[in-house]
C-alpha positions as CSV (number, residue, x, y, z in Angstrom):
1,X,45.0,33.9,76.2
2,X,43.7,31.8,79.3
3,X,41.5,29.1,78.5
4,X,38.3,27.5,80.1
5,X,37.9,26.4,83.6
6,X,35.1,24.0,85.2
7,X,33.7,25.2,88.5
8,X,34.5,21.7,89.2
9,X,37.5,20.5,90.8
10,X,40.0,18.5,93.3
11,X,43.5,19.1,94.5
12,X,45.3,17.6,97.3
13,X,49.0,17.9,98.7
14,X,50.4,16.2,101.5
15,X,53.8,16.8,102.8
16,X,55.5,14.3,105.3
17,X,58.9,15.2,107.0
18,X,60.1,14.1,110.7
19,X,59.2,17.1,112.3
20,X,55.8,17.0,111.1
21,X,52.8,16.3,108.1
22,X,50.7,18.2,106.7
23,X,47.3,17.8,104.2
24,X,45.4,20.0,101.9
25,X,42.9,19.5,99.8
26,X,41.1,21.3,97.7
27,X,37.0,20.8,95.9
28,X,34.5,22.8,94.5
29,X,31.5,22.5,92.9
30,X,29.1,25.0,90.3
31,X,28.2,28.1,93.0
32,X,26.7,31.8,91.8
33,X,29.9,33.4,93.5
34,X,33.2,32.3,95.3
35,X,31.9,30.8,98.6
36,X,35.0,29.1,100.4
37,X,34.5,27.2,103.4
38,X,37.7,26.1,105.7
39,X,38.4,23.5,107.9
40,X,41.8,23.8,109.9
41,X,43.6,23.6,113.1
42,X,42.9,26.6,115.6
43,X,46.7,27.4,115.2
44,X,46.7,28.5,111.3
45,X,43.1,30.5,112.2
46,X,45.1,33.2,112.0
47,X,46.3,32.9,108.8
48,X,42.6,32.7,107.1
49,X,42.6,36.0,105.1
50,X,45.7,34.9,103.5
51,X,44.6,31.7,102.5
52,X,41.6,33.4,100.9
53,X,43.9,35.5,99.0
54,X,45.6,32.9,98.0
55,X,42.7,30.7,96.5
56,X,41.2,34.5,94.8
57,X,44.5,33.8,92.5
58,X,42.9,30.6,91.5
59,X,39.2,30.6,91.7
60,X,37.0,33.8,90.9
61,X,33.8,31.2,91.4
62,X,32.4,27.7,92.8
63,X,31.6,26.7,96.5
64,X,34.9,25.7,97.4
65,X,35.8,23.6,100.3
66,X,39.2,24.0,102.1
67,X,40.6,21.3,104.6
68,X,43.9,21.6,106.1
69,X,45.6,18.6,108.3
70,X,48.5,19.1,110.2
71,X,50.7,16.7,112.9
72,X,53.6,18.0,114.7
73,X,56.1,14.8,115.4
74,X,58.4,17.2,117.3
75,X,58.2,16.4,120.9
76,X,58.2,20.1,122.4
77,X,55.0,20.7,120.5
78,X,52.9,20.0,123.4
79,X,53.4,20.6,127.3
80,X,51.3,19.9,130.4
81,X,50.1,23.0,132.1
82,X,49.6,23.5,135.8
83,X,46.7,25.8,136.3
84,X,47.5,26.7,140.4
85,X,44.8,29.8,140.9
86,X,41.7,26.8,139.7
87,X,43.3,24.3,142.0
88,X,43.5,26.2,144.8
89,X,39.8,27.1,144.0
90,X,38.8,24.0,143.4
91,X,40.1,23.1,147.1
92,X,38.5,26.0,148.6
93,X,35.3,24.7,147.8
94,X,35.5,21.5,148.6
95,X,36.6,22.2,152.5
96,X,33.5,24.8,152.2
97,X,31.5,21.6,151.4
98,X,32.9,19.5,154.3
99,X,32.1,22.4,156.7
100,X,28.1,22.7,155.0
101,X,27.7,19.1,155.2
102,X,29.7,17.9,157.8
103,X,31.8,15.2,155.7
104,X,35.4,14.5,155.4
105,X,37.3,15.9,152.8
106,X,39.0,13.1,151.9
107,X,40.5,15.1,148.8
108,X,43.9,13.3,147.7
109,X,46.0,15.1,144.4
110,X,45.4,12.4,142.1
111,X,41.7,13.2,142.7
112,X,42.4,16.9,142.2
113,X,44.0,16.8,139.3
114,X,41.4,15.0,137.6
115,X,39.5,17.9,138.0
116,X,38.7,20.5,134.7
117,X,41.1,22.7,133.7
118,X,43.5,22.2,136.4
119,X,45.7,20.2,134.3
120,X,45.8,21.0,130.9
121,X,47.6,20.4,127.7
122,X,48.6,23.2,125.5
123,X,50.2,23.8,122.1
124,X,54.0,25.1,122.5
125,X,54.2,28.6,120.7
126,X,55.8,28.3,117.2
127,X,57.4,30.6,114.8
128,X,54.4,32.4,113.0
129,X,56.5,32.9,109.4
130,X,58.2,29.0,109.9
131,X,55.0,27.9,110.1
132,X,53.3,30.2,107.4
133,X,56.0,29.3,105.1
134,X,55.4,25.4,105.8
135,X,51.5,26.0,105.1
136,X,51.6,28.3,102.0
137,X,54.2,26.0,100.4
138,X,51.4,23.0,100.9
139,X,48.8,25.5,99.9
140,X,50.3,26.3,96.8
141,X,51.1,22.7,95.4
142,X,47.1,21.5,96.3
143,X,46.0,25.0,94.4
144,X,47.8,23.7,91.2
145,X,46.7,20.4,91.4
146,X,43.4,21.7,91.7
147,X,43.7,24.0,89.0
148,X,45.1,21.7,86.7
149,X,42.0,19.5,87.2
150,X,39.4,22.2,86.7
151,X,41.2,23.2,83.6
152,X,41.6,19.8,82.0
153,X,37.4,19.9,82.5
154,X,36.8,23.1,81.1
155,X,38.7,22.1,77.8
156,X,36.3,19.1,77.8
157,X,33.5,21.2,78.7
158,X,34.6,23.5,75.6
159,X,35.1,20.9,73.0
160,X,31.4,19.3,73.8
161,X,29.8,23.1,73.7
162,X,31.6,24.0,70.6
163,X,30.1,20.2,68.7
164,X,26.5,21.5,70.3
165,X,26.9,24.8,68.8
166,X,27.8,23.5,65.5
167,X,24.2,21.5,65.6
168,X,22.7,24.4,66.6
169,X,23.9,26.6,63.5
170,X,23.0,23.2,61.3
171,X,19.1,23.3,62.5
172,X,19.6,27.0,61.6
173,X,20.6,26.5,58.3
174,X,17.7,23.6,57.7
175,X,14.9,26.5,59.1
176,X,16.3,28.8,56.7
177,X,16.6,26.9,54.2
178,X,12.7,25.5,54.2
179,X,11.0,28.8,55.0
180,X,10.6,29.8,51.8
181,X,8.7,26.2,50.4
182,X,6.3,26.9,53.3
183,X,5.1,30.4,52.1
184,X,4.9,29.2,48.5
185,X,3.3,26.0,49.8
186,X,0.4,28.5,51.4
187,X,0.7,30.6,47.9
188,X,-0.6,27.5,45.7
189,X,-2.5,26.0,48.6
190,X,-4.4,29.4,48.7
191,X,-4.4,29.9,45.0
192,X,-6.3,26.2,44.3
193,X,-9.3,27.1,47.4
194,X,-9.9,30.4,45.9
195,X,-10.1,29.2,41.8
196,X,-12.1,26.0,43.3
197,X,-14.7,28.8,45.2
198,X,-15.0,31.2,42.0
199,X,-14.9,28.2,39.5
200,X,-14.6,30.0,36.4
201,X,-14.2,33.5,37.4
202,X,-11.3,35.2,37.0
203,X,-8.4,34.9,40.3
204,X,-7.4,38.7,41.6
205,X,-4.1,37.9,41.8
206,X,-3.5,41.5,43.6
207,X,-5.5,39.8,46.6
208,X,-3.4,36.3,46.7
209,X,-0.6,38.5,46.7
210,X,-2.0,40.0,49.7
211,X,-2.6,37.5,51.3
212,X,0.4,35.9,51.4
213,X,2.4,38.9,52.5
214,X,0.4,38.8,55.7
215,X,0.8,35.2,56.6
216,X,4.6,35.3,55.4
217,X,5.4,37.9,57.6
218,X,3.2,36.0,60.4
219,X,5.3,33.2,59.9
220,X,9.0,34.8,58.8
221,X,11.6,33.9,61.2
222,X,14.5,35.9,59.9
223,X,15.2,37.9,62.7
224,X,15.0,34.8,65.4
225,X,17.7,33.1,63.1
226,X,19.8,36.0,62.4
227,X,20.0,36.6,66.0
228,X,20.5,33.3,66.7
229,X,23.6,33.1,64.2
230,X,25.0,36.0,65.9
231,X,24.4,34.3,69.5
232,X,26.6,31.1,68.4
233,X,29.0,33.5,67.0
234,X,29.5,35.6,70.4
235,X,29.6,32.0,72.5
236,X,31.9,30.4,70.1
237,X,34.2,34.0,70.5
238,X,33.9,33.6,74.4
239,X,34.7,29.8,74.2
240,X,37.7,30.8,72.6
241,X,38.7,33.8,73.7
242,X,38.9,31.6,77.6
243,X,39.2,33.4,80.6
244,X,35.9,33.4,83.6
245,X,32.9,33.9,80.7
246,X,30.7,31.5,82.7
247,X,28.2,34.1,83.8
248,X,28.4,35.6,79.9
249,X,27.9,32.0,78.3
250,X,25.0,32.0,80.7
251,X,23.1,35.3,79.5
252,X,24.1,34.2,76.1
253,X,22.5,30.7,76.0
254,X,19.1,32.1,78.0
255,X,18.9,34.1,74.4
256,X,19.2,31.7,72.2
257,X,16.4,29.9,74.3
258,X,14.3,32.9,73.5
259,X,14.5,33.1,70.1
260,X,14.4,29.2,70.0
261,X,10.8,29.8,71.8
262,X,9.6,32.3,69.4
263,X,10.6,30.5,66.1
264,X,8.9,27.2,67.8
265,X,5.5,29.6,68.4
266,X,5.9,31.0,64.2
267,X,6.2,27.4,63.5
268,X,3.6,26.5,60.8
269,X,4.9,23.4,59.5
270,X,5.7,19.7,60.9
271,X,9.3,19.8,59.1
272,X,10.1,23.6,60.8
273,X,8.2,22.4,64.4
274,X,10.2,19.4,64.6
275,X,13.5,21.5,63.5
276,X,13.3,24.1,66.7
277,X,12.1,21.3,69.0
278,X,15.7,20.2,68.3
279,X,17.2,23.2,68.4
280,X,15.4,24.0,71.5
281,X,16.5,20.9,73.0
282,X,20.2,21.4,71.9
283,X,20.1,24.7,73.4
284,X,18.8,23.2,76.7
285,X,21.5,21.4,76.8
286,X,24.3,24.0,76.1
287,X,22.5,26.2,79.2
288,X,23.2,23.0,81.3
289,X,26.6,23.3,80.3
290,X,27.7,26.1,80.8
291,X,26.5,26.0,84.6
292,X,29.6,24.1,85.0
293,X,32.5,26.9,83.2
294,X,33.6,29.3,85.4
């Protein structure tokens, strides 16, 4: 069983040795769908898709951010490059100049090589695998750092949601359990206008009976609450149960929302208003929660 994970998180590895360092770190925040963004040196661009592999291990959603750092200490990392075709250019043009204008081309080779791309410093080329292995190693670390964060989070994030959820079936129980006063409420209420109308006349009970039915069944939230039992139920399974539910919590809570807003428009007392405007409220805030589980 795997447990809960926030979309949330930060991890970060750095790795210093004389030949060279290297940084990773790792964030996301709540996002729809994985959306990774990397920031690296041109050198390990092409090793992108298996960096992307490598973070699908660990993150099935969030807008991640990547940024790798890396310093070679090694002195043959670098050389100075002698472009000879773009010098040679470079002085055809100028004595072409001279000739147009009829200047002196007073061109010396500290001035030429001053020019663009005639001298140039260039990255030495390395061992693809050496340097793969030096990267994924880094890579690797940061990922379970960052992991680690996002799963201490979501075991927060599971204990508050599993408290809310407990209100939730409380305010339940509380409708439930006044329901019943408020349709025998109505049944004297309606009982005491009709005897006060007919005075002395005899009551047709068959008609009170009546109308009760009608405005108990107006009124009855049964269904909204059993459905609403059975909502908790499948969150509290999911919770759980672990693994990426996030998008399922999400469906979940928009359904117990529902039902919250139907038993809120049935409502037909001021004790059974106030109870789903605080269930309605406590479901609000379990939807905002679960944004953040993966």
């Amino acid at each position: 069983m795997t447990g809960i994970n926030s979309m949330t998180g930060f991890g970060r590895c750095e790795t210093i040795t004389d030949e060279y360092r290297i940084l990773v770190e790792i964030k996301s925040v709540n996002h729809r769908y994985f959306d990774l963004s990397v920031k690296m040196p041109r050198k390990f661009n092409c090793f992108e898709a298996r960096i992307r592999n490598i973070l699908k291990e660990y993150i099935s959603r969030g807008k991640t951010d990547l940024y790798i750092l890396y310093e070679d200490y090694t002195d043959a990392s670098k050389s100075l490059k002698f472009n000879k075709a773009i010098a040679k250019e470079y002085l055809e043009y100028f004595e072409e100049m001279a000739s147009e204008f009829g200047i002196k081309n007073d061109i010396t080779v500290s001035n030429l090589m001053r020019c663009q791309e005639v001298l140039t410093m260039s990255d030495e080329s390395q061992d693809e695998d050496k340097l793969w292995e030096m990267l994924e190693a880094s890579l690797r670390r940061a990922c379970e750092d960052f992991a680690a964060a996002r799963s201490t989070e979501g075991e927060n994030l599971k204990e508050d949601l599993l408290k809310k959820l407990e209100r939730i079936s409380g305010f339940v129980r509380d409708i439930e359990d006044f329901s019943p006063s408020v349709v025998e409420e109505y049944r004297r209420k309606l009982t005491e206008k009709i005897n006060e109308i007919l005075s002395d006349s005899s009551v047709d009970e068959a008609r009170i009976v009546t109308e009760v039915s009608i405005y108990a069944d107006k009124i009855c939230t049964d269904e909204e609450m059993v459905r609403l039992k059975s909502h908790v139920d499948s969150m509290k399974n999911k919770l759980t149960s672990g693994g990426a539910c996030g998008r399922e919590l999400d469906f979940i809570a928009q359904e117990m929302n529902r039902e919250a807003n139907t038993t809120l428009s049935k409502a037909n007392s001021l004790k059974i208003a106030d109870t789903a405007i605080a269930l309605k409220s406590e479901i609000e805030k379990v939807r905002e929660q679960v944004q953040n589980i993966e």
